[in-house]
Residue, then its C-alpha position, 0 to 999 in steps of 0.5 A: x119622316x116618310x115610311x113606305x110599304x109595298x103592296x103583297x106581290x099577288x096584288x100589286x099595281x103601279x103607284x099603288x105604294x102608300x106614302x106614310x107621314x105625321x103631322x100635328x094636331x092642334x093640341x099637340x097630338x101627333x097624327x099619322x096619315x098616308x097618301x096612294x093612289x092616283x086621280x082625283x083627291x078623297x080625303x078618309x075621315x076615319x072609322x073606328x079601328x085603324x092602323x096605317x101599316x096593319x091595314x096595308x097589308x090586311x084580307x079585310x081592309x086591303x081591297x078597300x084601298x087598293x080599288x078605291x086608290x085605282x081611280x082616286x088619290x086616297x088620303x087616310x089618316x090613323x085618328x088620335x088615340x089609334x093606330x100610328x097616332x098618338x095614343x097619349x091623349x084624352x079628348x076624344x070629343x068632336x070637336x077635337x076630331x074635327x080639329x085632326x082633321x083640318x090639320x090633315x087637310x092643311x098637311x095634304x095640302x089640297x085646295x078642293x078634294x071628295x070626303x068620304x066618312x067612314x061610321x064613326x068618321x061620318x059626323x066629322x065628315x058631315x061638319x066639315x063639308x057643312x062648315x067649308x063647302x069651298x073645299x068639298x067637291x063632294x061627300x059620301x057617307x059609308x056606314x053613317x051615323x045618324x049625327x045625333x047623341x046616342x040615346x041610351x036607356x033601357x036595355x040599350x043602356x045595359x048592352x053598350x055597358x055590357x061593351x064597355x065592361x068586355x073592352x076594359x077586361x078583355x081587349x088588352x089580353x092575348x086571347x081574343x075571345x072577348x074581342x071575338x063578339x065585335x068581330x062578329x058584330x063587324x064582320x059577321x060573313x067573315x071567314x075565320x082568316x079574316x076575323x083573326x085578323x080583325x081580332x088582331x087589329x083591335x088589340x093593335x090599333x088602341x088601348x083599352x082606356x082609349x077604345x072605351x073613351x072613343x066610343x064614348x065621344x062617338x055617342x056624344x056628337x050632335x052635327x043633326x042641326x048642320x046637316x041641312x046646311x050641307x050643299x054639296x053633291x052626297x052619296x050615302x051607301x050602307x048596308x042592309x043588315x049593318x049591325x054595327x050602324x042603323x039603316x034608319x040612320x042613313x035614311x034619316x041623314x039622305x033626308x036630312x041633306x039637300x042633295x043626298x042619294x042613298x044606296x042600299x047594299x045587301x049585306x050584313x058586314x059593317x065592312x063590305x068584303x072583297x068576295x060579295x056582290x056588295x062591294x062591286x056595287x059599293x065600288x061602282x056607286x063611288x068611282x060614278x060619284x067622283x066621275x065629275x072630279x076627273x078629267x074628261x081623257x080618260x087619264x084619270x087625273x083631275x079637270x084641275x089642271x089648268x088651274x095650277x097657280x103662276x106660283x106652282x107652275x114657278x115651283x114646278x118649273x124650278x122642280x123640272x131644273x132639279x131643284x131640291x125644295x130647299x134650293x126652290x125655297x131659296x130662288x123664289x124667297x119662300x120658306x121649304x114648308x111653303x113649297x111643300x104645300x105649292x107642290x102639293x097643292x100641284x100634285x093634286x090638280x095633276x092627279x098624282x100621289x106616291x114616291x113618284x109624284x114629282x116626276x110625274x107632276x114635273x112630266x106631266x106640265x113638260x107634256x102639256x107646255x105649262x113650263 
C-alpha cells in the first residue's frame, strides 16, 4: 500500500513528494513509514510525537523535511502505538523499539545509511550504530537523552506524576488547554498558529494509555554502557535552553562516544523553527556531517555507486527492458520480495527515492554504462 501527498504549493521542490508504506514489526505490530528526498540515506529514529500525514503538511514540522530531504534520502517512521502505526500495543519498551527499527531498516532495504535519533528516538539510535556499526555510516543525536533511566524522586517525582495525571485527563479532550503546557514545554518561541497545531498533533498522533505508557518506557531505557562502544563518526546538536532535554545530557553522551562533536544551538525550542537562526546552523552542521556519504560531483547522490551488486545491476537491467518486479522475479528465478530489496538497495546507492526512483535509477545506470 503506497499513499503519497504532495508538498503545500509555496513549498514544493522536485522529488520532494514522500512516499508513504507499512511493514511488520517483529510482534505483529504494523508500522507506518515514508521515504523522500534524494542523496545519501538518513534513516529517522523517531521522537516522541509523530504522524506521518499530519506532519507533512505542518508549520512546525515541514521545514525539517523539506530541507533535510534537499540533500539526503530522509527515511522516517511513525513509532508503534502513534501516528499511522499501530496503535493496538502495549510494549513500549527498548527493546521493542529497537526491533521497529530493524524492521524498518530491512523494509527500506539499505545496505549502509546515517541515523539521526530524535529525543526519545536518540537511545534506539545509539543501540543500534553500537550494535551494527557495518550499517552506520554516521550518527547524529538531536535533542538526546542521556541513555541512562530517569531518576525520579523528590520533586521531579511529583512533576512527571503531575504529566502524567494531565495526559490521562485532558489529552483526549477537545479542548487543548491541558495539552497547551507541553506546547509550551516544546515550543516555548512558538507563535500560536504553530502551537495550535502541535496541540493538534498530540491529541492525533496517540492515545492517552499510549502516551503515558511511551513516557514511561522512555524513563526506562539504559543504552549509557554502549555508548563507548559507538565507533562511528557522531554529530550531537542541541539547544541551549531545551526544556524538554538536558544540555548535561548531550554533554555527557559527547563525552561518552569515541568520536562525538557536540553543537550548541541558541535556542529554547525542543523543535527548532524555520524562522531562527538556530535552525540555519542545525541545517549546515548536518548537511557538512553527511558530506562524506555523497559523491564527489556534486549530483547529490551516493559514492555508492559503483558498488552496485551483479544482481542489482541484473535487475536494474531487466528494469531498463520494462519488466515489472514480478516478470524480473520470474527471469531471474527470484521471489517479487527479493527484488523489491535489489531495487532498493539500488536506489540508494544512486541517491534516489520518490515515485520516480525507478526511472531515474534506470536513468542513471543507462548514463553511466552499467548496463
Amino acid at each position: 500500500m503506497v499513499v503519497q501527498h504532495g508538498a503545500p504549493a509555496r513549498h514544493h521542490r522536485p522529488g520532494q513528494d514522500q512516499e508513504i508504506r507499512f511493514c511488520t514489526g517483529r510482534d505483529g505490530a504494523r508500522l507506518a513509514w515514508a521515504a523522500h528526498g534524494s542523496g545519501p540515506p538518513v534513516i529517522v529514529v523517531t521522537c516522541w510525537l509523530s504522524h506521518l500525514q499530519h506532519d507533512w503538511r505542518s508549520p512546525v514540522w515541514r521545514h525539517f523535511l523539506e530541507d533535510l530531504g534537499a540533500f539526503s534520502t530522509l527515511v522516517r517512521y511513525d513509532e508503534r502505538g502513534f501516528g499511522m502505526s499501530d496503535w493496538g500495543v502495549t510494549d513500549f519498551s527498548l527493546a521493542a523499539r529497537y526491533a521497529d527499527l530493524e524492521s524498518i531498516v530491512a523494509a527500506a532495504g539499505f545496505d549502509r545509511f546515517a541515523l539521526l535519533g530524535m529525543s526519545g528516538g536518540s537511545p534506539v539510535a545509539m543501540a543500534y550504530a553500537a550494535r551494527h556499526p557495518e550499517r552506520v555510516s554516521r550518527l547524529i543525536l538531536y535533542g538526546t537523552s542521556s541513555g541512562r533511566p530517569a531518576q525520579l524522586e523528590g520533586d521531579s517525582l511529583a512533576e512527571e506524576e503531575t504529566f502524567r495525571s494531565m495526559i490521562r485527563v485532558g489529552w483526549a479532550k477537545e479542548d487543548p488547554l491541558f495539552r497547551r503546557v507541553f506546547t509550551r514545554i516544546f515550543i516555548p518561541d512558538a507563535n500560536e498558529e504553530q502551537m495550535r497545531w502541535f496541540d493538534d498533533l498530540q491529541r492525533m498522533s496517540t492515545s492517552p494509555q499510549n502516551a503515558v505508557a511511551s513516557r514511561l518506557g522512555r524513563q526506562a531505557a539504559d543504552v549509557a554502557g554502549e555508548l563507548p562502544a559507538i565507533p562511528v563518526p557522531t554529530l550531537i546538536l542541541q539547544a541551549l535552553r531545551d526544556r524538554a532535554t538536558r544540555f548535561t545530557d548531550a554533554v555527557e553522551v559527547a563525552g561518552r562516544i569515541p568520536d562525538a562533536r557536540l553543537v550548541e544551538l541558541d535556542s529554547a525550542n525542543h523543535i527548532l523553527l524555520e524562522d531562527e537562526p538556530a535552525w540555519t546552523v542545525f541545517v549546515d552542521e548536518v548537511r557538512a556531517f553527511l558530506e562524506p556519504d555523497r559523491s564527489a560531483d556534486g549530483a547529490g547522490r551516493p559514492a555508492l555507486i559503483e558498488a552496485l551488486s551483479p544482481r542489482e545491476l541484473e535487475v536494474l537491467a531487466r528494469a531498463a527492458q520494462g519488466l515489472t518486479n514480478d516478470q524480473i522475479a520470474i527471469d531471474l528465478g527470484l521471489s517479487p520480495r527479493t527484488v523489491e530489496r535489489h531495487l532498493s538497495n539500488a536506489y540508494a546507492k544512486l541517491g534516489v527515492a520518490g515515485k520516480a526512483a525507478r526511472a531515474a535509477a534506470v536513468a542513471e545506470v543507462l548514463r553511466r554504462g552499467l548496463v
